[in-house]
PyMOL commands that place a pseudoatom at each C-alpha (Angstrom):
pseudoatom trace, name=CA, resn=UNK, resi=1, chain=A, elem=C, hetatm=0, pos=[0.000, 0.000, 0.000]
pseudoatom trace, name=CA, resn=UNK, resi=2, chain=A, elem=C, hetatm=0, pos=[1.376, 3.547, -0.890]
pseudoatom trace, name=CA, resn=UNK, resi=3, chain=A, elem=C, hetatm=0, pos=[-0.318, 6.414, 0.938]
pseudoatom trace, name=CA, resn=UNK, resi=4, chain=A, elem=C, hetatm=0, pos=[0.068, 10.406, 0.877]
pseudoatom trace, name=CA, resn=UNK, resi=5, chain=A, elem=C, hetatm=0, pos=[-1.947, 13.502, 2.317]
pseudoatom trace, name=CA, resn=UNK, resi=6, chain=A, elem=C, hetatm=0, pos=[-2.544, 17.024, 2.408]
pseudoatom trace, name=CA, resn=UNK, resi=7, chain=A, elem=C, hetatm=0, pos=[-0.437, 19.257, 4.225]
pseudoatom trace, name=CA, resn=UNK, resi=8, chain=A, elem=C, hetatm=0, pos=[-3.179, 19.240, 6.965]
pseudoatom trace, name=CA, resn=UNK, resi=9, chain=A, elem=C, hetatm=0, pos=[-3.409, 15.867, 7.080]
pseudoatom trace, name=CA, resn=UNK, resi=10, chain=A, elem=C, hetatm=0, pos=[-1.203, 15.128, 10.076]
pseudoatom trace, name=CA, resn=UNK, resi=11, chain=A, elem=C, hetatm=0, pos=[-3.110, 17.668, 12.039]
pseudoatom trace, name=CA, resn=UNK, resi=12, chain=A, elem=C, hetatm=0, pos=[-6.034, 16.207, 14.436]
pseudoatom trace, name=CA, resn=UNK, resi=13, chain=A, elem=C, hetatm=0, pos=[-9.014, 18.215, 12.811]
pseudoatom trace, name=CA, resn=UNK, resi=14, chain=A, elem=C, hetatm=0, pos=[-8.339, 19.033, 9.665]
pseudoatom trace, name=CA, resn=UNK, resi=15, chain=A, elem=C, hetatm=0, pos=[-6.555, 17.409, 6.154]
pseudoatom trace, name=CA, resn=UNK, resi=16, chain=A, elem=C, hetatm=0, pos=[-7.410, 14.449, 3.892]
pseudoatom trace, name=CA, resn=UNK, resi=17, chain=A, elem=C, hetatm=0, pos=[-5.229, 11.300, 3.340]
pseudoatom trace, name=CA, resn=UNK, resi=18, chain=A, elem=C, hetatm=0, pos=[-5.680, 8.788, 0.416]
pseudoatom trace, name=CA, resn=UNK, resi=19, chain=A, elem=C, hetatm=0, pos=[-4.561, 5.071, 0.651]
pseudoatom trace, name=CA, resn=UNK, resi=20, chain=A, elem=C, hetatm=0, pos=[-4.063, 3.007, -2.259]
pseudoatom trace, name=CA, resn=UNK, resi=21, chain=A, elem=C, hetatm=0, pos=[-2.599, -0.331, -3.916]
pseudoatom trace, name=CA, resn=UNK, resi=22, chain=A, elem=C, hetatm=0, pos=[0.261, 0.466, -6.540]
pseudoatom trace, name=CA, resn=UNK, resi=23, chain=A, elem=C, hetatm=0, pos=[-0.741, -3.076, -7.666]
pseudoatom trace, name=CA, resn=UNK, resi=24, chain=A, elem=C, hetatm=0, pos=[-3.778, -1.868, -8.697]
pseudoatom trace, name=CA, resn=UNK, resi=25, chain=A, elem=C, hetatm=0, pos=[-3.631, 1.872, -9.228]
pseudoatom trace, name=CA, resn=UNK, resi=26, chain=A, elem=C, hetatm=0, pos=[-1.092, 4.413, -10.961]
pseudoatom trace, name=CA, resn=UNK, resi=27, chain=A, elem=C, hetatm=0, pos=[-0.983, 7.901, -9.290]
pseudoatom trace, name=CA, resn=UNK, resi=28, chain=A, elem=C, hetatm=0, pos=[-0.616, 10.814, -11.891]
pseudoatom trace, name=CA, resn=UNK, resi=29, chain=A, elem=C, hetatm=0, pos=[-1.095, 13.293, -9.444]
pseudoatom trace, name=CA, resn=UNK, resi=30, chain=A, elem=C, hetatm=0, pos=[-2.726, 14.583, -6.576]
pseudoatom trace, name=CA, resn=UNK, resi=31, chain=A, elem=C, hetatm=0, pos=[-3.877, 18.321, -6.261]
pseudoatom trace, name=CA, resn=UNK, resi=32, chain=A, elem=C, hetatm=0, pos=[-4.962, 20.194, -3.127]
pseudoatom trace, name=CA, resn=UNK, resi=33, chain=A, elem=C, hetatm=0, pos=[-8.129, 22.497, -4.939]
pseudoatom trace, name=CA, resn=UNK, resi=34, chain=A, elem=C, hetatm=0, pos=[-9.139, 23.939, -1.574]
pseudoatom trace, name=CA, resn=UNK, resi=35, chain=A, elem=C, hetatm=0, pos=[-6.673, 24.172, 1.319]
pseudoatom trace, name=CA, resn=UNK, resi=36, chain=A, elem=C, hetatm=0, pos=[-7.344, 21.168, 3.792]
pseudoatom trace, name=CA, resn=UNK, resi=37, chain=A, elem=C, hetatm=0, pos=[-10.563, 20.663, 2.425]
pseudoatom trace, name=CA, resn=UNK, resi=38, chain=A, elem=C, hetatm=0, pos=[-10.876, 19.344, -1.143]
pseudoatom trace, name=CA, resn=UNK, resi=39, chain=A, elem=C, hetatm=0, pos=[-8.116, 17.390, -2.634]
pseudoatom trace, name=CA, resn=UNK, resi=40, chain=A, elem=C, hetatm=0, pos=[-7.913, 15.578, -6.009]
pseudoatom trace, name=CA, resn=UNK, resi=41, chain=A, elem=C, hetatm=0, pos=[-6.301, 12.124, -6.923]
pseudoatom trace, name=CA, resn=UNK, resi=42, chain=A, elem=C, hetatm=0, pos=[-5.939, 11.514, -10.486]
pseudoatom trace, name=CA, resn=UNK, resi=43, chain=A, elem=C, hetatm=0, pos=[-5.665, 7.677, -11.272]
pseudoatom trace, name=CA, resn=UNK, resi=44, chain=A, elem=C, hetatm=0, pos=[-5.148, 4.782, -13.487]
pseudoatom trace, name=CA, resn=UNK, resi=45, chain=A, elem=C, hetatm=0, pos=[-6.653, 1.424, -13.159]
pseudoatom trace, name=CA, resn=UNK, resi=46, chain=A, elem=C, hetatm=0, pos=[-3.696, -0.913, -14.224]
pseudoatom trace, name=CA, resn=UNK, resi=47, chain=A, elem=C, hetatm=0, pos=[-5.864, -3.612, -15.652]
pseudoatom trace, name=CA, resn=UNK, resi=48, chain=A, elem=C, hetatm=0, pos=[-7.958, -1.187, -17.735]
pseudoatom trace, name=CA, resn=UNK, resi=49, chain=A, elem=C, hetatm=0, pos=[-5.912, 1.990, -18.407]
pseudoatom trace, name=CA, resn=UNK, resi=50, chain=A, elem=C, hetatm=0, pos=[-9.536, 4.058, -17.421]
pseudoatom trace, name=CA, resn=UNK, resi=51, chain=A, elem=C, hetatm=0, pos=[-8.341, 7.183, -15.793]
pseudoatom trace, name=CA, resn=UNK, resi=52, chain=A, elem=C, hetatm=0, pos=[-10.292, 8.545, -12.668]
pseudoatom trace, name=CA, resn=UNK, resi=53, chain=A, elem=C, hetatm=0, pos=[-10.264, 11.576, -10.841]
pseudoatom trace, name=CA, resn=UNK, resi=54, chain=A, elem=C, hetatm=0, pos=[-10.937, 10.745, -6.610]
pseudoatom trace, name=CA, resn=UNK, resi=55, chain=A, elem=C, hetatm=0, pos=[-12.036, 13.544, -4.960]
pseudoatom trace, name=CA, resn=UNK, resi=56, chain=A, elem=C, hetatm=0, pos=[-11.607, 13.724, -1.273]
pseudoatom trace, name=CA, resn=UNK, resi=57, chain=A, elem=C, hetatm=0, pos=[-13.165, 16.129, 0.901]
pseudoatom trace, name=CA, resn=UNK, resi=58, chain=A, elem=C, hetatm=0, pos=[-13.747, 17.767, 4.527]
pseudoatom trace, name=CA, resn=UNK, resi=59, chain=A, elem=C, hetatm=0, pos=[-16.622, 20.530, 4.579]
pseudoatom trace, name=CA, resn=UNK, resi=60, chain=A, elem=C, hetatm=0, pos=[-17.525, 23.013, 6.749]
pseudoatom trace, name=CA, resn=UNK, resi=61, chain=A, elem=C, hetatm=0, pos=[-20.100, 22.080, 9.213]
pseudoatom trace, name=CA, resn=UNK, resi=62, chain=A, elem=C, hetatm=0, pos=[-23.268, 22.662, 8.182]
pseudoatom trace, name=CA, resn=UNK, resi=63, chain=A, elem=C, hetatm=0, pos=[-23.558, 25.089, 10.620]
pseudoatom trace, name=CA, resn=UNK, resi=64, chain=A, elem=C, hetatm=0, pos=[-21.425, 27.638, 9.113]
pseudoatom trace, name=CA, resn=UNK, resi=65, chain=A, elem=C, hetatm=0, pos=[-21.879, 30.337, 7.088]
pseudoatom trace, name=CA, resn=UNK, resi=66, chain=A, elem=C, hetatm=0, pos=[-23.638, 29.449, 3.981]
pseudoatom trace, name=CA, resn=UNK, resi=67, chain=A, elem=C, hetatm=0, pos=[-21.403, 31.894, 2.199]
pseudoatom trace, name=CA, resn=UNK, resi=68, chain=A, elem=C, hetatm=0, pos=[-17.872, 29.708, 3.330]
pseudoatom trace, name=CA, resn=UNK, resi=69, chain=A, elem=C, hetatm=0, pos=[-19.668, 26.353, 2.592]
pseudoatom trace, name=CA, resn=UNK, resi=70, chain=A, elem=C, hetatm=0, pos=[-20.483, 27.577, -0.749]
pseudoatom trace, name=CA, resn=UNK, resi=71, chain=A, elem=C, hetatm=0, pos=[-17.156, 28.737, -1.848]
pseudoatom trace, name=CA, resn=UNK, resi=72, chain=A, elem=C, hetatm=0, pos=[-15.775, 25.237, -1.176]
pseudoatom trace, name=CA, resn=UNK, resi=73, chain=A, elem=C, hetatm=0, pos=[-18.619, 23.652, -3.190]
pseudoatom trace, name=CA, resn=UNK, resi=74, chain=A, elem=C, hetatm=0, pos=[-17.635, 25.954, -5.877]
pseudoatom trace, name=CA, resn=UNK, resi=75, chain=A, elem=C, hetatm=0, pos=[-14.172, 25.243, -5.977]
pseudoatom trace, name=CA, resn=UNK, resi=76, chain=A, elem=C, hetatm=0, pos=[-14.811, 21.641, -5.891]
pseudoatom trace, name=CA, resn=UNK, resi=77, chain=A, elem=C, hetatm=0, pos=[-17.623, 22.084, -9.118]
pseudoatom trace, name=CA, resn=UNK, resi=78, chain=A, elem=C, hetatm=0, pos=[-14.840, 24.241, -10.794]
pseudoatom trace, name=CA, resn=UNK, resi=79, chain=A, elem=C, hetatm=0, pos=[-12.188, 21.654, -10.578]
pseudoatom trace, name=CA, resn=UNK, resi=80, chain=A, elem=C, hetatm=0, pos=[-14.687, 19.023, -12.008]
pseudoatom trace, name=CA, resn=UNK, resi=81, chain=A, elem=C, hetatm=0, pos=[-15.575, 20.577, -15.036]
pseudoatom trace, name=CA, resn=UNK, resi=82, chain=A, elem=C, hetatm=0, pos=[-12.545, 22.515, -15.487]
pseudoatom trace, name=CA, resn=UNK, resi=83, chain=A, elem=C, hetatm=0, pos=[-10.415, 18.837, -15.585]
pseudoatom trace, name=CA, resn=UNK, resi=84, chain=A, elem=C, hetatm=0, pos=[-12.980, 16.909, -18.323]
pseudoatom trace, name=CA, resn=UNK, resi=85, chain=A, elem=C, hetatm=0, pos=[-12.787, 13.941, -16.735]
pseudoatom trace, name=CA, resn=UNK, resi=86, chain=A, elem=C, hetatm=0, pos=[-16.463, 12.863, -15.951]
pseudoatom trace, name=CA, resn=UNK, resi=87, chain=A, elem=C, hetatm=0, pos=[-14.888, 9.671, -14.379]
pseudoatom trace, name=CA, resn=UNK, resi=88, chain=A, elem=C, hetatm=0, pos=[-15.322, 10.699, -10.694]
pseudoatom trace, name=CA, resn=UNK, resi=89, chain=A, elem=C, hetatm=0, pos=[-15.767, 9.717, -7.676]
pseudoatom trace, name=CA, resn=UNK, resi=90, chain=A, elem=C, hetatm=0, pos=[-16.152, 12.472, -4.913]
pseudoatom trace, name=CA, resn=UNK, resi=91, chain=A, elem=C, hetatm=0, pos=[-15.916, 10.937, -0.920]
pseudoatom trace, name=CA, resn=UNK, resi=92, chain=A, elem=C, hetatm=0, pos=[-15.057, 12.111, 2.189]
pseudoatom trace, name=CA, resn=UNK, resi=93, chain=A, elem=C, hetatm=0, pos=[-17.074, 13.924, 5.180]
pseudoatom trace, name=CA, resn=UNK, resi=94, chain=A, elem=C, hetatm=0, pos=[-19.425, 16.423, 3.366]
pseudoatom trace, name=CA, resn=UNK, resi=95, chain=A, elem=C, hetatm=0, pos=[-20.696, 17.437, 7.170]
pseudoatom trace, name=CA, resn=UNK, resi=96, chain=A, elem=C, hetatm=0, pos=[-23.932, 17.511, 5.316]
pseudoatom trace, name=CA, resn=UNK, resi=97, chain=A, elem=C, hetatm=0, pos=[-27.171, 14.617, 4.474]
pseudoatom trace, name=CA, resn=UNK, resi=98, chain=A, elem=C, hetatm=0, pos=[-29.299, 13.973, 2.143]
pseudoatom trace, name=CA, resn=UNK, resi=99, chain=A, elem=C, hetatm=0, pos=[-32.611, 15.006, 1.304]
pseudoatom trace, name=CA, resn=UNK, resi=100, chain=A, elem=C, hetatm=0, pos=[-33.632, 11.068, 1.663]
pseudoatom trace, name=CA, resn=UNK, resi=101, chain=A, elem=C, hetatm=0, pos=[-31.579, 10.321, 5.165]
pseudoatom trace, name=CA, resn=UNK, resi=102, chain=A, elem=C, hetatm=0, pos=[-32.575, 13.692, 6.483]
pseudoatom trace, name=CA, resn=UNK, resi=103, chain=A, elem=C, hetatm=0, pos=[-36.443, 12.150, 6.107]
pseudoatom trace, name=CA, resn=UNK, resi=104, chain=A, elem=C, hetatm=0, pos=[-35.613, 8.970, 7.495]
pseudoatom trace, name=CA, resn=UNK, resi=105, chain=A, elem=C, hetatm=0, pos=[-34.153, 10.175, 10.569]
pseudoatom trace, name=CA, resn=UNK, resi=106, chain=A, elem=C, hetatm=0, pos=[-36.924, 13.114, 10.839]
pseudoatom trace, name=CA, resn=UNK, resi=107, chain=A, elem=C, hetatm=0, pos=[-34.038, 15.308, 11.013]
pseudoatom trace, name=CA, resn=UNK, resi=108, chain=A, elem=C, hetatm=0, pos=[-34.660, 19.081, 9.845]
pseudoatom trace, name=CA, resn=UNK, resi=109, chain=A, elem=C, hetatm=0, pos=[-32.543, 20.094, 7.018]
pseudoatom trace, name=CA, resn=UNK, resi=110, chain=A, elem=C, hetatm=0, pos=[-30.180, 22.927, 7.420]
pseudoatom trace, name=CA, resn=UNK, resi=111, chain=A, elem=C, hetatm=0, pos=[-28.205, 25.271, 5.032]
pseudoatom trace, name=CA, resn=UNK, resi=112, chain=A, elem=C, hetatm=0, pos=[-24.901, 23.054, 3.894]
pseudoatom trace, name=CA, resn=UNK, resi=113, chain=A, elem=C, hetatm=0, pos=[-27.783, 20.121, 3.760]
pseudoatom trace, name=CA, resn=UNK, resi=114, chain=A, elem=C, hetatm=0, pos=[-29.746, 22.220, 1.003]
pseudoatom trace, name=CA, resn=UNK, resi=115, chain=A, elem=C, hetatm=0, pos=[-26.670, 22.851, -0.413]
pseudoatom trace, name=CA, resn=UNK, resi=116, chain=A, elem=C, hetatm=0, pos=[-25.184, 19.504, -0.499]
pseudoatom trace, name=CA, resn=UNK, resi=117, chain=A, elem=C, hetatm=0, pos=[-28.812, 18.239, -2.053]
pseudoatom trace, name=CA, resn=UNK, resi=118, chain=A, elem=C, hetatm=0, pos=[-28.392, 21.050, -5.015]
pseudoatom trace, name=CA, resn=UNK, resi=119, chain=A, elem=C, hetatm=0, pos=[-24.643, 19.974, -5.821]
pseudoatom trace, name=CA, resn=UNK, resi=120, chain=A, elem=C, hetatm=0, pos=[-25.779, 16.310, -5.949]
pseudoatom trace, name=CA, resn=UNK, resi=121, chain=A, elem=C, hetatm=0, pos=[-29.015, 17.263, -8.013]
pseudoatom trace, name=CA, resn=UNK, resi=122, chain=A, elem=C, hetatm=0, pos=[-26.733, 19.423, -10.247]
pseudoatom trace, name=CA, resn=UNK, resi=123, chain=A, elem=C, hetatm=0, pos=[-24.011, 16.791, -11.312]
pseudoatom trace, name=CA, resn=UNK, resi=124, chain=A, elem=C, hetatm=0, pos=[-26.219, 14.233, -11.429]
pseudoatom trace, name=CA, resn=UNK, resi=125, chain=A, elem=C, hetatm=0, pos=[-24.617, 12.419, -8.845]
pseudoatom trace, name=CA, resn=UNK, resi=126, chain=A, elem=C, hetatm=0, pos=[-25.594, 8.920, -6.066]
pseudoatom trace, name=CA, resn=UNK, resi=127, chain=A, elem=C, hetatm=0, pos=[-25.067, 9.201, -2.461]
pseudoatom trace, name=CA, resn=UNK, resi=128, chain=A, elem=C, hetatm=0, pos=[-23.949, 5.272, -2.502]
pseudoatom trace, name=CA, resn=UNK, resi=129, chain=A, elem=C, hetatm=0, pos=[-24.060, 5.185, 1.681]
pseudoatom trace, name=CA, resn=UNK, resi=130, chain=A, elem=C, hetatm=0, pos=[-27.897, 4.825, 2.241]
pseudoatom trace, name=CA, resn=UNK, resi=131, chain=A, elem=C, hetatm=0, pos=[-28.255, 1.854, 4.858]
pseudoatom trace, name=CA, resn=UNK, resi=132, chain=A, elem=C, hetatm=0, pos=[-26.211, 3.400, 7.878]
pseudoatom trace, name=CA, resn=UNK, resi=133, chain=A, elem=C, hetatm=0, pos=[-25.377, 6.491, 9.942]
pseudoatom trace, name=CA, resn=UNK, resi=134, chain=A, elem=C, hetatm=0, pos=[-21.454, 7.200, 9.580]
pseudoatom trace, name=CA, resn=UNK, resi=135, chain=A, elem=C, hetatm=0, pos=[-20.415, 9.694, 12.478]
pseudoatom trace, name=CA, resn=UNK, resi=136, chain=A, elem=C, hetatm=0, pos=[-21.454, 7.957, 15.624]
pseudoatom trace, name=CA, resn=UNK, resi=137, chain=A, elem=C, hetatm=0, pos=[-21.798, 10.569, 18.229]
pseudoatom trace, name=CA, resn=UNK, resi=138, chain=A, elem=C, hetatm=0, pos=[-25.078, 12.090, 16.240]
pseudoatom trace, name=CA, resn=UNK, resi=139, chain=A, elem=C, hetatm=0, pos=[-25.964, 8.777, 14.288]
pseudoatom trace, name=CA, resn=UNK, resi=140, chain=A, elem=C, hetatm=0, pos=[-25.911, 10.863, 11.219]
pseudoatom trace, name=CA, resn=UNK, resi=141, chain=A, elem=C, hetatm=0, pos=[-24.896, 10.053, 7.781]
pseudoatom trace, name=CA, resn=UNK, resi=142, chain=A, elem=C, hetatm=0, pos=[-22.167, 13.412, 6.879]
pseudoatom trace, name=CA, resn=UNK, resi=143, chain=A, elem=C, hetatm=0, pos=[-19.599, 10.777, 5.384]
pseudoatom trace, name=CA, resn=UNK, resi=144, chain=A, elem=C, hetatm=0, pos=[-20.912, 9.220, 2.109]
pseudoatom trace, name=CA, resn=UNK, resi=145, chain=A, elem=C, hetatm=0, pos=[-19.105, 8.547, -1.417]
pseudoatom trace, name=CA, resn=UNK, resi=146, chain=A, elem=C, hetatm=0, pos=[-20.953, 10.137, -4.254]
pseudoatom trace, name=CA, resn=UNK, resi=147, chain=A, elem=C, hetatm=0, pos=[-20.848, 8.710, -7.952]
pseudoatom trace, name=CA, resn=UNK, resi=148, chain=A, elem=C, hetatm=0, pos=[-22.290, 9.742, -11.359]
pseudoatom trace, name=CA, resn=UNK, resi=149, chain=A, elem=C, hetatm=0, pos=[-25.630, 8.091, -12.112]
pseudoatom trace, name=CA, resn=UNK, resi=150, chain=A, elem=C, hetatm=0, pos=[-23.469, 7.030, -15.159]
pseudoatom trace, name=CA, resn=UNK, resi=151, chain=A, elem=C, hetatm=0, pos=[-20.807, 5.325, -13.643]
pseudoatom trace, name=CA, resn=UNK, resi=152, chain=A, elem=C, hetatm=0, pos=[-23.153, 3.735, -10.792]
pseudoatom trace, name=CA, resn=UNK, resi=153, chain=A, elem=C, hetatm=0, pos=[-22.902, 0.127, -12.730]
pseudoatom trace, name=CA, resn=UNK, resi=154, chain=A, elem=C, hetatm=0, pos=[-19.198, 0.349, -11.835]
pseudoatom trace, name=CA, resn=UNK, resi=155, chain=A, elem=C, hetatm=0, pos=[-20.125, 0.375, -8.221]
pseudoatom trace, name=CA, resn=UNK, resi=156, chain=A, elem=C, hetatm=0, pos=[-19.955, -2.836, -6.968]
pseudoatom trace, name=CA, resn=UNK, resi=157, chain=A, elem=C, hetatm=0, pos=[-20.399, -2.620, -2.789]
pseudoatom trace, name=CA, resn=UNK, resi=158, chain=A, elem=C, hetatm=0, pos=[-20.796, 0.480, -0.461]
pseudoatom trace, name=CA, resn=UNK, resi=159, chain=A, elem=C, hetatm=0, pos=[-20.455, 0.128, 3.019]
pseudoatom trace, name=CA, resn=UNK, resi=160, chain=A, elem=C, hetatm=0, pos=[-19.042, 1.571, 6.677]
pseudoatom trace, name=CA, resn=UNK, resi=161, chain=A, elem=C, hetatm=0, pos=[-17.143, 0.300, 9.180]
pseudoatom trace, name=CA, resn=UNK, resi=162, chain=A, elem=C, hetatm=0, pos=[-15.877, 1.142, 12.054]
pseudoatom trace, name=CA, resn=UNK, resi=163, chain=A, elem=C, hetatm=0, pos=[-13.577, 4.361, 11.893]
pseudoatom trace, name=CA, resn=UNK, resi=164, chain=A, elem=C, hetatm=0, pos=[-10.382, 4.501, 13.717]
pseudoatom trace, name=CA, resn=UNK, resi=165, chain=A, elem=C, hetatm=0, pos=[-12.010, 5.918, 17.056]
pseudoatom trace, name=CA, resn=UNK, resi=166, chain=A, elem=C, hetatm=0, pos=[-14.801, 3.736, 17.841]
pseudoatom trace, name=CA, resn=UNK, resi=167, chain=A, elem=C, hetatm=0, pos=[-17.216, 7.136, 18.599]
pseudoatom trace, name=CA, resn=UNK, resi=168, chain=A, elem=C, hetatm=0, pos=[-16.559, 9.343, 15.969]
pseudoatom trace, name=CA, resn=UNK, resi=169, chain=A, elem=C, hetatm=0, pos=[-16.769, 8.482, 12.020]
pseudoatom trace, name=CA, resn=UNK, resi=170, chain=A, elem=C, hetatm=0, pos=[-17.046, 5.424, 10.346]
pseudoatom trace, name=CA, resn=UNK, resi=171, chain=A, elem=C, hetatm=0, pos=[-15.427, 5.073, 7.526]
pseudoatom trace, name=CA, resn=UNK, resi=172, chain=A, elem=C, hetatm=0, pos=[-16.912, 4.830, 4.039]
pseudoatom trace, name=CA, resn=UNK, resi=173, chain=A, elem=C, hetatm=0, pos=[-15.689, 2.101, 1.597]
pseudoatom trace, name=CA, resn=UNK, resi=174, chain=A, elem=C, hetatm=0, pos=[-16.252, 1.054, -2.239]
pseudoatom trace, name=CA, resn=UNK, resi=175, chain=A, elem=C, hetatm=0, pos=[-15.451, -1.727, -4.694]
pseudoatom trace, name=CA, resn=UNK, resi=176, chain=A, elem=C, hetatm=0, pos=[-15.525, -0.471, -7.859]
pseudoatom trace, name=CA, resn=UNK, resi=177, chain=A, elem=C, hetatm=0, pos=[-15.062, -2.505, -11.389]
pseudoatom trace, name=CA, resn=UNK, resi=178, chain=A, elem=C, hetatm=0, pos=[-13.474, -1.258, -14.129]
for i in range(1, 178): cmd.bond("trace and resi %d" % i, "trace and resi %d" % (i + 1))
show_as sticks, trace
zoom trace
């Protein structure tokens, strides 16, 4: 396994780190597009040659300022279009839930949720995590992996287990087929 992260990364609160298998995977590069917050990893599946660009993220609590949460949205919509590559996966803690978990949970939904709902709506994108809260502490579901409705045949499994603290986040996993 080969491993790198953002210059936050080693930092308790803040940063993004990707883990992958170099038998499996080719790095071409990795790109911080918002400062400890949204990172890109651009990648090629060995057996297939198909590039991919894996987005990672850590949003602002929904909470904040709708103005901050949307300039990190943007930057993240700006780097998708701006790269052509609609092979994408975007994952991470979006601090944010769906329009479908927020109804499950009777939850009412607040500004980065509306938010979060648009962007999804917008790149006509999957919330793949639908079965389980992710961050223990509120039994919400903030960490999720989104996917193009296009590219949802190439998702094979999502799931969460348990994160690295036992009450805080899970952590979000995929099997995906090239």
């Amino acid at each position: 396994m080969q491993s790198e992260g953002t210059n936050y990364s080693t930092r308790k609160r803040a940063g993004i780190y990707y883990v992958w298998d170099p038998t499996k995977i080719s790095v071409d590069g990795i790109v911080e597009v918002y400062a400890s917050r949204v990172a890109r990893v651009s990648i090629r599946i060995l057996d297939s040659g198909k590039a991919l660009n894996v987005y990672g993220v850590y949003m602002p609590v929904r909470e904040n300022k709708a103005e901050k949460t949307e300039v990190i949205w943007s930057a993240l919509l700006q780097d998708i279009m701006e790269t052509g590559n609609r092979n994408f996966i975007i994952n991470g803690d979006f601090n944010a839930e769906t329009e479908t978990w927020i109804s499950k949970s009777g939850r009412t939904q607040k500004e980065g949720d509306v938010i979060y709902q648009g962007f999804i709506e917008d790149l006509n994108l999957v919330a793949s995590v639908t079965e389980d809260y992710t961050f223990e502490r509120a039994q919400t579901q903030i960490d999720n992996i989104l996917v193009p409705i296009k590219l949802i045949h190439n998702l094979k499994e999502a799931h969460t287990s348990t994160g690295v603290r036992e009450k805080d986040h899970k952590m979000v996993m995929a099997t995906l087929a090239w």
